[in-house]
Phi, psi and omega in degrees: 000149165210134190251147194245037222278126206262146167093095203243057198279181168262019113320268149341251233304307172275352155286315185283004182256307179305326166309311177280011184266336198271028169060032168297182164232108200247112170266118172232147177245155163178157218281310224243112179312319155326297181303310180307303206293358203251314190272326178307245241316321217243000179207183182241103186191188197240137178237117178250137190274119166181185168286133154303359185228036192245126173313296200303328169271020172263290169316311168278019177253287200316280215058063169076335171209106162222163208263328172235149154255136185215125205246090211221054164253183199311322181261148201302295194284010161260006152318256153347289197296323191303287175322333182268340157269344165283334153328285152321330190249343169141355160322144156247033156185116203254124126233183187220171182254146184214192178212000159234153194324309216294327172313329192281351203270116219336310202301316223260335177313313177287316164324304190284353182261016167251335168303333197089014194262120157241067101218162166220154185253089217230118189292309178289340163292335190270338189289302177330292183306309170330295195293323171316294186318344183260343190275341176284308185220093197279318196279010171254199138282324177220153175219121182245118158249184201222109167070094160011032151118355186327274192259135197245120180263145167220146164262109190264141162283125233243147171250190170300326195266007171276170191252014170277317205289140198058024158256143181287166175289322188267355165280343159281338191268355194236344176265313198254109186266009196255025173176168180220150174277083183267342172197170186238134150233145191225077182083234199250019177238133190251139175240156188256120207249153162274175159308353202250338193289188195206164196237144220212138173268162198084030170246137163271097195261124287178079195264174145220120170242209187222154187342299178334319216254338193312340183264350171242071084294268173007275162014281198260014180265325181087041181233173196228116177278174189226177175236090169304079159257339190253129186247128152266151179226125190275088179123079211280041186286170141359282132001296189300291167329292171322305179308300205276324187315293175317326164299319169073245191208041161238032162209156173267137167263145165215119163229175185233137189232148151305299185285119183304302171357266177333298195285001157290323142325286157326320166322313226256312183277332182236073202302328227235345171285147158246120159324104167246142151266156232128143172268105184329299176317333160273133218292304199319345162260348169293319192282327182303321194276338183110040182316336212278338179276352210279125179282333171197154185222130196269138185243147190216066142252205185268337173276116166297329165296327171287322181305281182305322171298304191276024178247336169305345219228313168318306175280357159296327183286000174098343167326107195292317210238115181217137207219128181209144132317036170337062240244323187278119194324289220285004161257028157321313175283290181334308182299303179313325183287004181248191207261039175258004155103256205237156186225146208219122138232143222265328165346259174286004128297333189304299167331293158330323162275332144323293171296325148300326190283329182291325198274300169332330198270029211205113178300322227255011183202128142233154211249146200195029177166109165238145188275206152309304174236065155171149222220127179254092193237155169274134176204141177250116179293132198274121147010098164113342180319155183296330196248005155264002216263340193232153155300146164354291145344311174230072179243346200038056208252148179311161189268346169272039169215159127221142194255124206231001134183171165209152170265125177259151168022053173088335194278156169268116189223125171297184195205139177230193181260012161230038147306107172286140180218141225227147185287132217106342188289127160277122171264148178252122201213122183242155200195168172337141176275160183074017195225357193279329158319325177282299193317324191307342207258346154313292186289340186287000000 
């Protein structure tokens, strides 16, 4: 396929590298020479230096046809603009990154499809859903499902007091048949895990199971849901705004804003919230608003340092559910390894959705979760295939794989090793990064 992507911002930047692990054919554009050349060295594409909202470089990025164009630099309306020209000039698929609500809204699809934009991207909305989801169901870290929930994948964080921790795989695999153990992260390395590993606490271990089964995966996990209504939220964003509209009247809000403005703002938008202005970082106003009651507290500012020190110091105040923002990539991995509970960078969901939406158009992989090193796909197996020829078991598939379940006739099913899989089957398979391409040619 070939794509074209305006913005080579760390949105861009981080989409054009997954595109280019997946063999596109990738074009990006953007103003500022630094960026290209920083992106030109790390990934395999063509780069052009201009305005992204300029006819004459669009055009010559297109050259008359390209099957998706995606327009993700900071501003909305050079969003917009970009997308509607590239329409015009021979895109067959627009999206655009955007920063208001009112754009997403059903009755606003067609206005914008007469225009040329047929998708939109809008980060603070994907992060808000992010956070519910983590505010509903506090004890993992990450929660994914597949096919309307057949198969559910979550990522746990693992302590000392689970009855998993410091069992081999394969002493699990011979007691629990109701989930598999699909990847380990360990410190800063995602592992594809074998029968000899063994799962160790302070590990995010990455199960997949099925609906059924989530409350005794909870269990042997050792964790405890909790019932969450009073939130603090640290950080009067977008994001924040977003959150409580979604939430509705199953949660108590409290936020703390720096900025006086803003909180006359917030006022105005989250009626039903209480406002403080205050700087969060000083405990003496974390203790004034009531940390110590609070079931759980989202630190939302524009600073990652800040976000990750006061949700540490939230769990130190007895906070069950602790949630921060993470916006500079490279400390992501540093966070995970610390006690702040769940991490939202708004980047890569976008990227991430983006990049689902390219995969969906694509029979043969939908890809629907990426780790730090490693890939989570979907593939629907073809007549004849190589992985239909054997049970699992004597398939001999690299130690960079593993198949951690699939859906037959709608159903959701875990995979042992002695699963026959069958053509038609959606499999679920999570592996190396850089490795998906080899695996695809089992199933094709």
């Amino acid at each position: 396929m070939k794509i074209v992507i305006a913005g080579a911002g760390e949105v861009g930047s981080h989409l054009a590298r997954l595109l280019s692990r997946e063999n596109q054919d990738i074009i990006v554009i953007d103003e500022d020479p630094v960026k290209i050349e920083r992106l030109d060295s790390s990934c395999n594409l063509l780069a052009n230096i201009g305005s992204p909202t300029s006819v004459s470089v669009i055009r010559d990025a297109i050259g008359g046809y390209c099957d998706l164009f995606i327009a993700v630099t900071p501003e909305e309306t050079s969003n917009v603009v970009a997308c509607t020209l590239a329409k015009n000039l021979g895109a067959q698929k627009t999206v655009a990154r955007i920063d208001n609500y009112e754009f997403m809204e059903s009755g606003n699809a067609r206005l914008f499809a007469s225009i040329g934009i047929d998708a939109m991207i809008y980060p603070e909305f994907l992060s808000a859903r992010e956070i519910l989801k983590s505010l509903q169901r506090n004890w993992v870290r990450n929660w994914f499902e597949l096919h309307d929930g057949e198969l559910i994948v979550v990522g746990v964080k693992i302590r000392d007091n689970s009855e998993i921790a410091g069992k081999s795989l394969r002493e699990l695999s011979s007691a629990n048949h109701f989930y598999h153990v699909s990847a380990i992260k360990r410190n800063q390395e995602t592992i594809i895990p074998g029968g000899n590993d063994s799962v160790r606490p302070n590990d995010i271990i990455y199960f997949t199971t099925t609906r059924e089964h989530i409350e005794g995966l909870r269990k042997i996990c050792g964790k405890v849901k909790h019932d969450i209504r009073k939130v603090l939220i640290m950080g009067g964003s977008r994001i924040a705004v977003r959150l409580i509209s979604m939430a509705g009247d199953n949660y108590r809000f409290r936020i703390i804003e720096q900025d006086r403005q803003r909180c006359e703002e917030l006022a105005a938008k989250c009626p039903d919230a209480r406002i403080t202005h205050g700087d969060a970082r000083n405990i003496d106003i974390l203790l004034e608003e009531g940390i110590t009651e609070m079931d759980a507290f989202v630190a939302l500012t524009n600073s990652s340092e800040t976000n990750i020190l006061t949700s540490l110091s939230a769990k130190e105040y007895g906070v069950k559910k602790t949630i921060a923002e993470v916006e500079d990539i490279q400390f992501i991995s540093q966070a995970e390894n610390l006690n702040i509970g769940t991490i939202i960078n708004k980047k890569l969901l976008a990227s991430g959705k983006i990049f689902q939406m390219l995969l969906d158009a694509d029979v043969e992989s939908s890809k629907f979760m990426a780790l730090a090193d490693a890939d989570v796909a979907e593939i629907e197996v073809k007549p004849g295939a190589k992985v239909t020829k054997a049970a699992v078991k004597d398939l001999g598939l690299s130690r960079d794989m593993t198949i951690a379940g699939l859906i037959r006739d709608g159903r959701g099913m875990l995979v042992s090793g002695q699963t026959m899989i069958q053509a038609g089957d959606h499999v679920l398979v999570f592996c190396l990064a850089n490795t998906i391409h080899k695996i695809e040619r089992l199933f094709n």
